[in-house]
DRENDO-1510 file (C-alpha; in Angstrom, 1 decimal, always signed):
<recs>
REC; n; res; u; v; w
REC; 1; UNK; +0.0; +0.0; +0.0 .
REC; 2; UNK; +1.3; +3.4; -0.6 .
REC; 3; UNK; +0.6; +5.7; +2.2 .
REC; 4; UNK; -0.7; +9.2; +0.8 .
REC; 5; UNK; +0.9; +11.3; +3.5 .
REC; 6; UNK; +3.5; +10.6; +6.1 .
REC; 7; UNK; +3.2; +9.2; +9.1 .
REC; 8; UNK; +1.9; +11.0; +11.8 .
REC; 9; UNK; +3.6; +10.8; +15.4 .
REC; 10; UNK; +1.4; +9.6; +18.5 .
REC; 11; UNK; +1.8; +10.4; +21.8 .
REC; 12; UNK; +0.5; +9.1; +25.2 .
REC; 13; UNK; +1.2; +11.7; +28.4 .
REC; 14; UNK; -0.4; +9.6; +31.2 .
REC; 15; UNK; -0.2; +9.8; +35.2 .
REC; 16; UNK; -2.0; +10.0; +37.9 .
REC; 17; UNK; -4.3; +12.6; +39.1 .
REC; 18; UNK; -2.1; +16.2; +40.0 .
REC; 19; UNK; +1.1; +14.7; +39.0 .
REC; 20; UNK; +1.6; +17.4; +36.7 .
REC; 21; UNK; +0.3; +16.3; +33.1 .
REC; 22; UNK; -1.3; +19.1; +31.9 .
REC; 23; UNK; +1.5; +21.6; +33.1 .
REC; 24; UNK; +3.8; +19.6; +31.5 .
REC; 25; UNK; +1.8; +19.4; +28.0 .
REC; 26; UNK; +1.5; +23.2; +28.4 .
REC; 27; UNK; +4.9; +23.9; +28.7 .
REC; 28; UNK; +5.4; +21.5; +25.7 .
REC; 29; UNK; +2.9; +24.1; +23.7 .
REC; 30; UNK; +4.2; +26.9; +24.3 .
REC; 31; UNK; +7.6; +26.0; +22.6 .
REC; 32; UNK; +6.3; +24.6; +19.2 .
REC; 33; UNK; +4.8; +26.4; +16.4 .
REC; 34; UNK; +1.0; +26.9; +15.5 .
REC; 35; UNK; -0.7; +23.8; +14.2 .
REC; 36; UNK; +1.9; +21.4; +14.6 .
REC; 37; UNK; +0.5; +19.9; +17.4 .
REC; 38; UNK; -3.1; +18.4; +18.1 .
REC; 39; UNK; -4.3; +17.3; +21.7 .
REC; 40; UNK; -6.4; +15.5; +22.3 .
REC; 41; UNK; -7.4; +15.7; +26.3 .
REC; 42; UNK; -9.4; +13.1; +28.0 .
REC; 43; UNK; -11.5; +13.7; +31.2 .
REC; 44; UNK; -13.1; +11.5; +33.4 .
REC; 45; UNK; -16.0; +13.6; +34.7 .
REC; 46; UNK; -18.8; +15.0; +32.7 .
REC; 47; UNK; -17.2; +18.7; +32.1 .
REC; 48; UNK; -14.2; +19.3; +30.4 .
REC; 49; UNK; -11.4; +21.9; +32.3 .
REC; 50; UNK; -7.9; +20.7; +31.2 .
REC; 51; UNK; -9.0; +21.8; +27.3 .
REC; 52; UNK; -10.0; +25.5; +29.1 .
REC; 53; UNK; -6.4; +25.8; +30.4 .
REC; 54; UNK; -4.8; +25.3; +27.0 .
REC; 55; UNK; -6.9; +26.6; +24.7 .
REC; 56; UNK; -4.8; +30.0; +24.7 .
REC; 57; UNK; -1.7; +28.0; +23.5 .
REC; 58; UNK; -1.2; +27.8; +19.3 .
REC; 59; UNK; -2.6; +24.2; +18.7 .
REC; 60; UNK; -6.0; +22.4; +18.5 .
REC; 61; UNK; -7.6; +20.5; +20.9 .
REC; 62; UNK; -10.6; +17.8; +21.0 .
REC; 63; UNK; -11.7; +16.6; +24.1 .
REC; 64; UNK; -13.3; +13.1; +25.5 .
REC; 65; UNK; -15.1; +13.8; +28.4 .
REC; 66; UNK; -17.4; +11.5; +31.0 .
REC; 67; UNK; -15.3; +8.2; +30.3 .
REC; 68; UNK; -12.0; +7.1; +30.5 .
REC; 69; UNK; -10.6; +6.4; +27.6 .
REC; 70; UNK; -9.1; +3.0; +28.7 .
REC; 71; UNK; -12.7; +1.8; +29.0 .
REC; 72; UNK; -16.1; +3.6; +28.2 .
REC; 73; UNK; -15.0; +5.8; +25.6 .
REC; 74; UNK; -12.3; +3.8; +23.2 .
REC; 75; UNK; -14.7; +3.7; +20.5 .
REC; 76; UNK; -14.7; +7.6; +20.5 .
REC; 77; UNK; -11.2; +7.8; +20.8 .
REC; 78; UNK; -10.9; +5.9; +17.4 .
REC; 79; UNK; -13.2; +7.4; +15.9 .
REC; 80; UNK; -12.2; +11.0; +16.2 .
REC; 81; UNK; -8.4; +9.8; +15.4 .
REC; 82; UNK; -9.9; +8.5; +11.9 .
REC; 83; UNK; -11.3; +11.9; +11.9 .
REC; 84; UNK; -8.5; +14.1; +12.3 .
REC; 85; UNK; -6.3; +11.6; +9.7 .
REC; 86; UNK; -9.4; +12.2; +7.3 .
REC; 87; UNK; -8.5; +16.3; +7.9 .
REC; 88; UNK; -5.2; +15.8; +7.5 .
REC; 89; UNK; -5.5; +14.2; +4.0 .
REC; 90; UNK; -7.8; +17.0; +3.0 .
REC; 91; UNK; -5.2; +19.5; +3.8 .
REC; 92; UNK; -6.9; +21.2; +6.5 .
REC; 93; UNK; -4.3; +20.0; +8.8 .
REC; 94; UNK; -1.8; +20.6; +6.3 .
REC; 95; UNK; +1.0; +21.6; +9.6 .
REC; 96; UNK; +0.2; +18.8; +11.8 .
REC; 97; UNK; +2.8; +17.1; +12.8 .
REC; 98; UNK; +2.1; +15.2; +15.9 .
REC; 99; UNK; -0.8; +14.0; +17.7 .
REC; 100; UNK; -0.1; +14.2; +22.2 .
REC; 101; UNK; -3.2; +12.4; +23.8 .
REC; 102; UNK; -3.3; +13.4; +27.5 .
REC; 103; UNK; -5.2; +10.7; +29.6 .
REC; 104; UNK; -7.4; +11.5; +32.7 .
REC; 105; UNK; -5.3; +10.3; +35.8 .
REC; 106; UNK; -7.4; +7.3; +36.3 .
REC; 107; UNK; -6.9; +5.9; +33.0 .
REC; 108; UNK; -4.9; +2.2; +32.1 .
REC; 109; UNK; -2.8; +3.4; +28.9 .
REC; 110; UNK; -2.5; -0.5; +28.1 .
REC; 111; UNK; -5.9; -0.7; +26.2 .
REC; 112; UNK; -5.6; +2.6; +24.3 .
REC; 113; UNK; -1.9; +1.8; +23.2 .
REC; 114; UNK; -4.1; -1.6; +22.0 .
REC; 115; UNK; -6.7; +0.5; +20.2 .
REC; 116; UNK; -3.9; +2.1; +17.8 .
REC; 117; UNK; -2.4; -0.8; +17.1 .
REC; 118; UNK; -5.1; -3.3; +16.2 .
REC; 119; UNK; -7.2; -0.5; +13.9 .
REC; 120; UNK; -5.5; -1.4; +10.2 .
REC; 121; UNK; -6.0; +2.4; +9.5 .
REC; 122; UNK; -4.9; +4.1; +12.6 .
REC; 123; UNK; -1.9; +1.6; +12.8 .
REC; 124; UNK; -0.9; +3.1; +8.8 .
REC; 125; UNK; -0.8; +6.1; +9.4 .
REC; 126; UNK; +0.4; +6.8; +12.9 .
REC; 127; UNK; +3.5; +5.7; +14.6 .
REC; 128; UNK; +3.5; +5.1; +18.3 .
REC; 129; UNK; +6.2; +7.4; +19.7 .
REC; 130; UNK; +7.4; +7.3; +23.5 .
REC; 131; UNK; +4.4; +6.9; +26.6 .
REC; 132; UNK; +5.5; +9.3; +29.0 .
REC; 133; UNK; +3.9; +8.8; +32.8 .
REC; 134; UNK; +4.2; +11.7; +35.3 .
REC; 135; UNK; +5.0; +10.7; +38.4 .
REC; 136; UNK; +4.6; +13.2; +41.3 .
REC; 137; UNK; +8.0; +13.6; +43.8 .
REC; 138; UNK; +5.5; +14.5; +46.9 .
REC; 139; UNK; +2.6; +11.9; +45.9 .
REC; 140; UNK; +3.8; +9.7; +43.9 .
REC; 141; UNK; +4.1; +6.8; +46.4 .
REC; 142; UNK; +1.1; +7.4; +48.1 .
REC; 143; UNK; -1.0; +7.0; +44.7 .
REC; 144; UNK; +0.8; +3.5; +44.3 .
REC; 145; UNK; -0.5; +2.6; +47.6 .
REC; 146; UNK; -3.7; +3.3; +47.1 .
REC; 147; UNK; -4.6; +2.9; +43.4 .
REC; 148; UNK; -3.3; +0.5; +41.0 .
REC; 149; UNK; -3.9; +2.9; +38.3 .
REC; 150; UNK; -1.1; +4.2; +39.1 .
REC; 151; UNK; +1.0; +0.9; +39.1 .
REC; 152; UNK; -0.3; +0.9; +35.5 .
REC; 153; UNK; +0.8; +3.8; +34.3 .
REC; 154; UNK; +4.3; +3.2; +35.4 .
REC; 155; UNK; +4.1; +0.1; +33.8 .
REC; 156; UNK; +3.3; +1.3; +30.3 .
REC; 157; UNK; +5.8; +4.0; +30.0 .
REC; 158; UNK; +8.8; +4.4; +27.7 .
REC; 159; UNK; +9.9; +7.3; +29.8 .
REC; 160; UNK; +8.7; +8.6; +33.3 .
REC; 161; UNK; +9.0; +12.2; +34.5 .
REC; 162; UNK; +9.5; +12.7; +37.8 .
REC; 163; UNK; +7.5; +16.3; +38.9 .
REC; 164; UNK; +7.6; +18.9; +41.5 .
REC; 165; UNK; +11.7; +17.7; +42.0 .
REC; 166; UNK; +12.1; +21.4; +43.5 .
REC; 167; UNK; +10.0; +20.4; +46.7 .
REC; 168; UNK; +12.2; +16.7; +47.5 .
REC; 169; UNK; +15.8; +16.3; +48.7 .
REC; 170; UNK; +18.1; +14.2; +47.1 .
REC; 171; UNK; +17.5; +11.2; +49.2 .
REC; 172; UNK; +13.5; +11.1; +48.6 .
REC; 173; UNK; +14.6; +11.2; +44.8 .
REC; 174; UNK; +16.7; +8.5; +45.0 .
REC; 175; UNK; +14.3; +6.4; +46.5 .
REC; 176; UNK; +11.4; +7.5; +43.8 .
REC; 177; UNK; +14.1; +6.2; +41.3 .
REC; 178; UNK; +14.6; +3.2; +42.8 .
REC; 179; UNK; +10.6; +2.6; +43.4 .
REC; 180; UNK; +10.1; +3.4; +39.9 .
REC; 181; UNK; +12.3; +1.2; +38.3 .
REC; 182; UNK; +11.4; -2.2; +40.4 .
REC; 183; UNK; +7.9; -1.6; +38.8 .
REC; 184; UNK; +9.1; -1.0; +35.1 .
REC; 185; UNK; +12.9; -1.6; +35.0 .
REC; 186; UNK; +12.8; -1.6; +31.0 .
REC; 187; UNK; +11.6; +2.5; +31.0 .
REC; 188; UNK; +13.8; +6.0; +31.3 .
REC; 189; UNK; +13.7; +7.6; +34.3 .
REC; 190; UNK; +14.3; +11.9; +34.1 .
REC; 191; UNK; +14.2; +14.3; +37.3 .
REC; 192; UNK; +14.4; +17.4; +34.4 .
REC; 193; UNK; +11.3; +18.2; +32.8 .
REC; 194; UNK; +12.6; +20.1; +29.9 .
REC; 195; UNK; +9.4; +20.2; +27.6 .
REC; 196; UNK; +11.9; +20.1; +24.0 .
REC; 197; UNK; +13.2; +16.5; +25.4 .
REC; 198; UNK; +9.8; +14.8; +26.6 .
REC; 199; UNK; +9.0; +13.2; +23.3 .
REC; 200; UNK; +12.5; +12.4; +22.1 .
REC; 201; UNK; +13.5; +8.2; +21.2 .
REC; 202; UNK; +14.5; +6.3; +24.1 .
REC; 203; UNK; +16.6; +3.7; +24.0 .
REC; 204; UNK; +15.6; +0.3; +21.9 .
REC; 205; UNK; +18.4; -1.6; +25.2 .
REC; 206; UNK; +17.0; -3.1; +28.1 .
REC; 207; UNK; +19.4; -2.1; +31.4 .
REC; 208; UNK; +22.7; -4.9; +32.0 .
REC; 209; UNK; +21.6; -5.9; +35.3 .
REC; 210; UNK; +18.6; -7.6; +34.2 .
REC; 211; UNK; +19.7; -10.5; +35.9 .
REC; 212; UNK; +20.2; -14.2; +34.9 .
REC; 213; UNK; +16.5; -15.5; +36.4 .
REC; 214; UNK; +16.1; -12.5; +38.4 .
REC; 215; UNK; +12.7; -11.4; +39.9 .
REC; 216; UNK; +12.2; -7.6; +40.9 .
REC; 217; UNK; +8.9; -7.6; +43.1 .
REC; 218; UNK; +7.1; -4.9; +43.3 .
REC; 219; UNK; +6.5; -3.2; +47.4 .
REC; 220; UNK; +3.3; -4.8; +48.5 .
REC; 221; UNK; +1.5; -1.2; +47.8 .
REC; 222; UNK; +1.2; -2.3; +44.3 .
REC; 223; UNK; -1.3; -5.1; +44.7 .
REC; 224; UNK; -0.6; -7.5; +41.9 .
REC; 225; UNK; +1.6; -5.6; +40.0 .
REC; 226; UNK; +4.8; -6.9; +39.7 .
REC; 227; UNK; +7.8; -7.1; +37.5 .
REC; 228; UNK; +10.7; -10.0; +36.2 .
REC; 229; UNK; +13.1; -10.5; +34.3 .
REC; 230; UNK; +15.4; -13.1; +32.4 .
REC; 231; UNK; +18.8; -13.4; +30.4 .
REC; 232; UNK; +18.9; -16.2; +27.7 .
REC; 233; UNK; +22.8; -16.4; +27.4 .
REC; 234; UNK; +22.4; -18.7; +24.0 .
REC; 235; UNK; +20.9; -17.0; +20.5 .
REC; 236; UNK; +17.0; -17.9; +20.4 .
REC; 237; UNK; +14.9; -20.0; +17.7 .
REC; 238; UNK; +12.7; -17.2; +16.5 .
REC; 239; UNK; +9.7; -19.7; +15.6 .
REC; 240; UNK; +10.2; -21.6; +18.9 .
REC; 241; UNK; +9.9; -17.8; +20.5 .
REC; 242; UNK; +7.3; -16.8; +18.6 .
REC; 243; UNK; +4.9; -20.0; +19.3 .
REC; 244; UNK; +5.7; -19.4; +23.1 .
REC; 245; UNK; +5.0; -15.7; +23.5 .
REC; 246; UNK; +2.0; -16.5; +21.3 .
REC; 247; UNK; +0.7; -19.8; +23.5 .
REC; 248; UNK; +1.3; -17.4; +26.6 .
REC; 249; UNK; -0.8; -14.0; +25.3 .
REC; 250; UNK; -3.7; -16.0; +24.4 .
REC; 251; UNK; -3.9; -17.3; +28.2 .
REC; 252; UNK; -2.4; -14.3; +29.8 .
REC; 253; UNK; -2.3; -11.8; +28.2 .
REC; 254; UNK; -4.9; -9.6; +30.0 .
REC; 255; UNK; -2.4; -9.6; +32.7 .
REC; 256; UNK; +0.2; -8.8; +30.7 .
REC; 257; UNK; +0.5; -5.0; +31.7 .
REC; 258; UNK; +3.7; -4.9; +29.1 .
REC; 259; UNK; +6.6; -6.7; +27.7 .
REC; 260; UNK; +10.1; -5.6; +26.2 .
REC; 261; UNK; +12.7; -7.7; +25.0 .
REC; 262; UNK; +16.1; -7.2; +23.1 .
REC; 263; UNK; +16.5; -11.2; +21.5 .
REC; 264; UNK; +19.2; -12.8; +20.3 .
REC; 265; UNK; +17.7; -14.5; +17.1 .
REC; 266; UNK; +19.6; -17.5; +15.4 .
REC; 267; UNK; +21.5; -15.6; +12.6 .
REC; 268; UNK; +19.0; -13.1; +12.4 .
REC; 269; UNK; +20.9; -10.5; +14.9 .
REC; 270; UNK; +19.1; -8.4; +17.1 .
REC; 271; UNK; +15.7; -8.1; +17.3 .
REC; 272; UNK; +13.1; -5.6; +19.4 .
REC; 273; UNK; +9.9; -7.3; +20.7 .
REC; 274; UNK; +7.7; -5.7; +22.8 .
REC; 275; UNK; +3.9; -5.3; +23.5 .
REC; 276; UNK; +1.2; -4.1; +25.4 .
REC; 277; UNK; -1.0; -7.1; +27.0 .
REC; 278; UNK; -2.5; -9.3; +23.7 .
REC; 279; UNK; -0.7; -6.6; +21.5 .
REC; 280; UNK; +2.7; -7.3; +19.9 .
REC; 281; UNK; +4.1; -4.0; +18.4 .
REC; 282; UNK; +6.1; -5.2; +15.0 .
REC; 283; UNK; +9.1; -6.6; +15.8 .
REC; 284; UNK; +12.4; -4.6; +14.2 .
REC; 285; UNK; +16.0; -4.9; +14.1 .
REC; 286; UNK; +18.9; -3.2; +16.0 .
REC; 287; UNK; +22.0; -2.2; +14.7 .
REC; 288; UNK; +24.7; -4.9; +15.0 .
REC; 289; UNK; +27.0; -2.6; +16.9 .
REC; 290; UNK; +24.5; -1.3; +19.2 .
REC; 291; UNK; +24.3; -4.5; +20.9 .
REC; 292; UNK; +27.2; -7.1; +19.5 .
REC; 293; UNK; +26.6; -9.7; +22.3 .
REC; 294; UNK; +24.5; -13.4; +21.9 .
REC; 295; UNK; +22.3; -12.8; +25.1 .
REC; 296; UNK; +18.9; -12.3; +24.9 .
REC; 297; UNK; +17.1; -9.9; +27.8 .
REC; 298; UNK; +13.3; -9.5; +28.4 .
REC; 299; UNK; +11.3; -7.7; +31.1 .
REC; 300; UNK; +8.0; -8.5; +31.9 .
REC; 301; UNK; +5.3; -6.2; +34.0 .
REC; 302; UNK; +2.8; -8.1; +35.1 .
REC; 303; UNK; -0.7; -8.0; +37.4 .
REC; 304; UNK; -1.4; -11.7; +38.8 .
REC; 305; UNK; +0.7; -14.1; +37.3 .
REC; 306; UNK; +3.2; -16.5; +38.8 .
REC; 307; UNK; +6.3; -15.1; +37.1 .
REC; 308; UNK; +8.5; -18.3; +38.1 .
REC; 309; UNK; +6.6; -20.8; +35.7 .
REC; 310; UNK; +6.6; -18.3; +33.2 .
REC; 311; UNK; +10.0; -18.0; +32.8 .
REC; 312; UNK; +10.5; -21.8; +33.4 .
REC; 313; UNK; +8.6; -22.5; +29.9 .
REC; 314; UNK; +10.6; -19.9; +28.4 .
REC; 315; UNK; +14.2; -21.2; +29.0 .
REC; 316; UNK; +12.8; -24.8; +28.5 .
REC; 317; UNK; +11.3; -24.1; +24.8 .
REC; 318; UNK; +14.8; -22.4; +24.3 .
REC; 319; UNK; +17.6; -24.0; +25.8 .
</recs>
């Protein structure tokens, strides 16, 4: 198929309520130029505020309100993204470069990252840039304890963006870090929240201290979220590893918050596989220098499954 037009860029800002999304997205705004960006800003309630706050800035916003887009209101979210592509082919959005959907703070970005990627039309003509979760330095902690949204939303970004860093010392910082990353180990961690970096590529390698076996647990605030990981120290089969992460989607993969995984495929080099619960985003191949060695990594983030017998299966299908 030839696409008409170029891709567009998508891009999830999600965290939980007051962690500082829409200040963030505003100082985003204010540094781009008129029309290249459209919002699209989701509200749980029945009025709309967020949309009243940036409608002075130079870009166009929608707004889904009474829903959360994770669940009620999905089928509006795809419709209106059809919509705007529609616009865009017209030439009426002839500037648009890049679409920023800003969640409400209770939302689970798993099933809208799903959304995109299972619509044939959405999935041609946008690409999925970075997820970026805000995650308050005061509150932060006290939302994981509470809700599991919030566990979520950790677990689905590429980056997180730690807010409010001028109100916590060094040592509360360290330990948000450290919190952060034993619930998604696989995503980039910032304490600066410079608006011109927020949406720039982060890195396709998963961290060196995955861990031969090693299971990172998340506190006991988190409920059933949790996260793994495992080294495969030989190259992998990529039809053995494609017949096992497909046998275990189909039985888990509701519970499958995300996956990410740099393999070692049998003289195929590197290759990126990653997902959102049932959805694989397509697989793609790293640069043989970036990553020279045979090992394979993968990180898992999961809510409710017995991680041990999961990666038991794994290592037996590949040794």
């Amino acid at each position: 198929m030839t696409r008409l037009v170029p891709r567009l860029e998508l891009n999830i800002i999600t965290g939980f309520l007051g962690s500082g999304k829409t200040t963030l997205l505003k100082r985003h705004l204010q540094s781009q130029s008129a029309g290249s960006t459209l919002v699209i800003i989701n509200e749980f309630g029945r009025e709309s505020i967020d949309d009243r706050i940036t409608l002075h800035l130079k870009s166009e916003i929608e707004t889904i309100a009474d829903g959360c887009l994770c669940c009620t209101v999905l089928d509006q979210l795809r419709d209106m993204l059809l919509s705007i592509l529609t616009r865009r082919a017209k030439g009426e959005l002839k500037n648009l470069q890049r679409i920023i959907i800003e969640t409400s703070g209770l939302a689970d970005p798993g099933p809208i990252l799903g959304t995109i990627r299972s619509d044939e039309n959405l999935d041609e003509y946008l690409i999925l840039g970075p997820c970026i979760t805000t995650f308050d330095a005061l509150e932060g902690v006290k939302s994981l304890e509470q809700f599991n949204e919030a566990a979520s939303q950790l677990a689905a970004a590429d980056r997180v963006i730690v807010t409010k860093t001028d109100l916590a010392d060094s040592h509360r910082l360290e330990h948000l870090t450290s919190v952060i990353r034993t619930i998604n180990p696989a995503c980039e961690v910032t304490l600066n929240d410079v608006p011109e970096f927020i949406f720039a590529p982060v890195s396709d390698l998963l961290p060196e201290n995955s861990g031969q076996v090693a299971i990172s647990k998340t506190h006991a605030h988190t409920g059933n979220v949790r996260s793994f990981s495992t080294v495969l120290s030989n190259s992998v089969d990529w039809a053995t590893f494609s017949v096992w992460l497909t046998a275990l989607l189909n039985r888990h993969g509701n519970h499958i918050l995300r996956f990410k995984s740099v393999l070692a495929v049998r003289d195929s080099g590197k290759l990126v596989v990653q997902g959102v619960r049932h959805r694989v985003y397509p697989p793609y191949h790293l640069p043989a220098e970036d990553d020279p060695d045979d090992v394979s990594r993968l990180v898992f983030i999961t809510d409710g499954i017995e991680d041990q017998r999961i990666i038991e299966s794994l290592h037996r299908l590949t040794q």
